[in-house]
C-alpha positions in Angstrom: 81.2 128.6 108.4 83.7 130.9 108.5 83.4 134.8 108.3 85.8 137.5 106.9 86.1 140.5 108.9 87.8 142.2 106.1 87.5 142.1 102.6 91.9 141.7 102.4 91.3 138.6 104.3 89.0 137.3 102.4 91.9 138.1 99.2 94.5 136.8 101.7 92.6 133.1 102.2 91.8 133.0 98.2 95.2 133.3 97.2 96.4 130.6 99.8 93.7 128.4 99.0 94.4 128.3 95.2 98.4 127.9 95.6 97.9 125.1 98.3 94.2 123.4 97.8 93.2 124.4 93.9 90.1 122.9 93.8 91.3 119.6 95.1 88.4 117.5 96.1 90.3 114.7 97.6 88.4 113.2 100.3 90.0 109.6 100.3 88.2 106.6 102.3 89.5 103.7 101.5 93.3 103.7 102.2 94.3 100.7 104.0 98.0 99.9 104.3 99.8 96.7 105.7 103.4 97.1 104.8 106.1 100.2 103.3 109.0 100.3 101.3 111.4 103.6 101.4 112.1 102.9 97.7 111.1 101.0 94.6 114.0 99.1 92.5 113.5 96.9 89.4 111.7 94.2 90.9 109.9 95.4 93.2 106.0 95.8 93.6 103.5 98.2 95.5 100.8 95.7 95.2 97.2 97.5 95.9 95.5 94.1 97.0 98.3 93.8 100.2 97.8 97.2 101.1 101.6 97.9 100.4 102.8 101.7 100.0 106.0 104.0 99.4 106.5 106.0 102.5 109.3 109.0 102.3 111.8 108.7 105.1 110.8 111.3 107.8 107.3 109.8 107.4 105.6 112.8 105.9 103.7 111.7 102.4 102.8 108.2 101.8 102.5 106.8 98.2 99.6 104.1 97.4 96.6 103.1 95.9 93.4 104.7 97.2 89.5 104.6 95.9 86.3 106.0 97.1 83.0 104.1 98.5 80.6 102.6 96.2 83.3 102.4 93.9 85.8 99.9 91.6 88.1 102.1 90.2 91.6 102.4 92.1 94.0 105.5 91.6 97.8 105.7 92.8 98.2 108.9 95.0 100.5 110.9 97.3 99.0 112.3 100.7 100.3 113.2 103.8 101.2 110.4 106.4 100.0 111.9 109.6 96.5 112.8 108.6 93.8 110.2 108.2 91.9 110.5 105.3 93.8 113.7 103.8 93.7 114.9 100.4 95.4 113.7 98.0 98.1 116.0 96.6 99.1 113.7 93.2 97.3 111.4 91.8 99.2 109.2 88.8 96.6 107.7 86.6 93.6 110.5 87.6 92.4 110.0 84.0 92.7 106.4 83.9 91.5 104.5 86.8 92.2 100.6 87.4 89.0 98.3 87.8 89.6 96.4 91.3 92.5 95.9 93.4 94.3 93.9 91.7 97.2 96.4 90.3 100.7 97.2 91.7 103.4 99.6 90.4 106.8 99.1 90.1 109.8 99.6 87.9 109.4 98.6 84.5 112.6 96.7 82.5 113.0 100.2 80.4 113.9 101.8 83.9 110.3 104.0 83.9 107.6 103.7 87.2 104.9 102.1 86.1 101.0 101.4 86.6 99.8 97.9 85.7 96.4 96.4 86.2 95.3 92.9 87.3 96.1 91.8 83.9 99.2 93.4 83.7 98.3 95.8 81.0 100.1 99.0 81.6 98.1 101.9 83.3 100.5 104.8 83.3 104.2 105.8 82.4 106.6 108.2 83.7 107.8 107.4 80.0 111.1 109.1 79.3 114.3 107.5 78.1 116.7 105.0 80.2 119.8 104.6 78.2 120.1 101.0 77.6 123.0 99.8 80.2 121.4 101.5 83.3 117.5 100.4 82.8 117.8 98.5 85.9 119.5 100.6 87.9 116.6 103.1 87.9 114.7 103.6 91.6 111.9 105.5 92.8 112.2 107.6 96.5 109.4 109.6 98.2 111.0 112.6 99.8 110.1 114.3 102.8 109.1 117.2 101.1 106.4 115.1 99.0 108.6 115.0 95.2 108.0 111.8 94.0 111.4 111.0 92.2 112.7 108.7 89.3 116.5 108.5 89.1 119.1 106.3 87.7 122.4 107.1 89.8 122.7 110.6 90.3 120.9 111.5 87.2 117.3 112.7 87.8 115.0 111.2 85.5 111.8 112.6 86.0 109.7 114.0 89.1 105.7 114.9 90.7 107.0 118.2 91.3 107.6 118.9 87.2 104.1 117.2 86.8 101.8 118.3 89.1 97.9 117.2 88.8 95.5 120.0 91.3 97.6 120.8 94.3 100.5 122.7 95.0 103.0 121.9 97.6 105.7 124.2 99.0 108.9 123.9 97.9 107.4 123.0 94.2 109.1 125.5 91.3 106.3 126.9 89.3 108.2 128.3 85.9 107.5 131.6 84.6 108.5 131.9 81.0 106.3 130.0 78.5 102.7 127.9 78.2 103.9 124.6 79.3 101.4 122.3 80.0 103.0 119.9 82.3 103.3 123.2 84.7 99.6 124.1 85.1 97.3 123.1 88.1 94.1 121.6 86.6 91.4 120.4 89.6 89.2 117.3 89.9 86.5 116.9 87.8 84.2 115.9 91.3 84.4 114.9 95.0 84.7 111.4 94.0 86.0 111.9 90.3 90.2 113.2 90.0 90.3 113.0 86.0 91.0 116.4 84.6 88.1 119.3 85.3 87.3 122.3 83.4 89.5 124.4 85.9 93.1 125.5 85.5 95.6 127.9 87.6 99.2 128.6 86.3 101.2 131.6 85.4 100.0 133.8 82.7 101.9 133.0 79.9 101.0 135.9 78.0 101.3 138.8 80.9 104.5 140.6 82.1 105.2 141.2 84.7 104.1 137.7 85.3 100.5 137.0 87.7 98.9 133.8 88.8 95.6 133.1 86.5 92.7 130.7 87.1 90.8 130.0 83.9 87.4 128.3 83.7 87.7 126.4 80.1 89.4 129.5 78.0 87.6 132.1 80.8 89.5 133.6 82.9 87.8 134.1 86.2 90.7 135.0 88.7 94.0 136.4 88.8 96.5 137.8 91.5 97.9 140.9 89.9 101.0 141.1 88.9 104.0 140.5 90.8 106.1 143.7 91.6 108.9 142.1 92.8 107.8 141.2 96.3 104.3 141.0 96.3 101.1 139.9 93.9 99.6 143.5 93.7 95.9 142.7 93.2 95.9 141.2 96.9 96.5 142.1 100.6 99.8 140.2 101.1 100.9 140.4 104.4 102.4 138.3 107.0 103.7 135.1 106.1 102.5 135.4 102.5 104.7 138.6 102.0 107.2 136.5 103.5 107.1 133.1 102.1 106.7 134.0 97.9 109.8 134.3 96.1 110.5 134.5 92.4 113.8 132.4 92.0 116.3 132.7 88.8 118.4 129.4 88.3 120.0 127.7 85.0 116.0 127.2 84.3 115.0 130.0 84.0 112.5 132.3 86.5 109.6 130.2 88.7 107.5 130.7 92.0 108.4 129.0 94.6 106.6 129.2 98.5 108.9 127.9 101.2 107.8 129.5 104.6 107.7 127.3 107.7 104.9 128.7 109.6 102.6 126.9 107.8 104.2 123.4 109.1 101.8 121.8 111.1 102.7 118.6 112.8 105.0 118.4 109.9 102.7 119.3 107.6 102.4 121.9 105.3 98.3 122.2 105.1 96.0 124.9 106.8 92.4 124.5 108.1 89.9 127.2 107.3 
């Protein structure tokens, strides 16, 4: 177990472990792969039964289908490459698992990723609109950086980062202005269970300046303080935490964002308590 000396500390490692590990109880064990594609194009299939996965390019995250012991259902998830067993930082259909090992994903004929089950009923959507002439042009990529991404040419259709499930990742934009659902952190419901829990973390929607909020159901039960311009006031921000947290301005509008390479580890961005 670890001890705090100080009581900053302690404010220091709770502020990390909510932007990087919210309540994400993603102990994986069995993850078996056999072969990797770079990309997914219309025809092609991540097929759970052959072990198949979508690898990103440096060999950072790995995309596939993973379950948990004494168990049937099968999710589709994003984890990191290197680590055996590592948590999972995405999980597609978290709130609808497959039965067995007998589904794949691939890209459907309306140009959108898709789940599908042994029966090839479909699981999950990225569902969003494919203009008619380029629905087979679309292709999903892995990148380096963990983003799952849809796109049809240069267009981006859709992407993990814009939809996270319980994890945050650096490099991942978390908006500022407005309640959007899509752009809140909601954890596992148990060890062995990823559909939706009763816990939350996002920007306060209704405080200015803005602060980082974790609600329990409507409860809020932790925040950050508010953010002064270079720091979250209510904790001890020092080192790289003063240094890695900025709050960008783009065509988008304002969002988080943590980039700071000191917590790369083996090409990793994860930390060990």
């Amino acid at each position: 177990m670890m001890m705090f000396k100080t009581y900053q500390q302690q404010q220091q490692c709770l502020l990390f472990l909510f932007l990087f590990c919210f309540l994400c109880f993603c102990s994986v064990s069995t993850r078996a792969a056999s072969s990797s594609r770079f990309s997914i194009k219309h025809g092609d299939f991540i097929r759970d039964k052959e072990g198949e996965v979508l690898v990103s390019d440096g060999f950072n995250f790995v995309m596939g289908f993973f379950g948990f012991e004494n168990s049937s259902s099968r999710y589709v998830g994003i984890w990191y490459y290197n680590i055996p067993d590592s948590q999972a930082i995405w999980v597609a259909n978290r709130n609808k698992p497959i039965n067995g090992k007998g589904g794949s994903f691939t890209i459907s004929t309306n140009g959108n990723l898709v789940i599908i089950d042994g029966n090839k009923k479909q699981i999950w959507s990225t569902n969003v609109s494919v203009t008619q002439n380029n629905k087979n042009n679309s292709e999903a990529v892995l990148g380096d950086d963990g983003n799952l991404v849809l796109s049809n040419g240069n267009d981006v259709l859709w992407q993990s980062f814009e939809n996270p499930t319980d994890t945050y990742v650096p490099g991942m934009k978390v908006p500022v202005n407005g309640k959007k659902k899509s752009f809140f952190f909601t954890s596992w419901k148990s060890s062995t269970d990823p559909s939706e829990g009763n816990h939350t973390m996002g920007v306060d929607p209704e405080g200015l300046p803005p602060q980082i909020v974790v609600w329990e159901g409507e409860r809020r039960i932790w925040r950050s303080g508010y953010w002064d311009g270079r720091i979250f006031n209510g904790v001890d921000m020092t080192g790289s935490f003063l240094h890695g947290f900025v709050l960008n301005w783009d065509s988008n509008g304002r969002s988080f964002v943590y980039n700071d390479n000191e917590f790369k580890i083996n090409g990793t961005s994860t930390v060990s308590l």
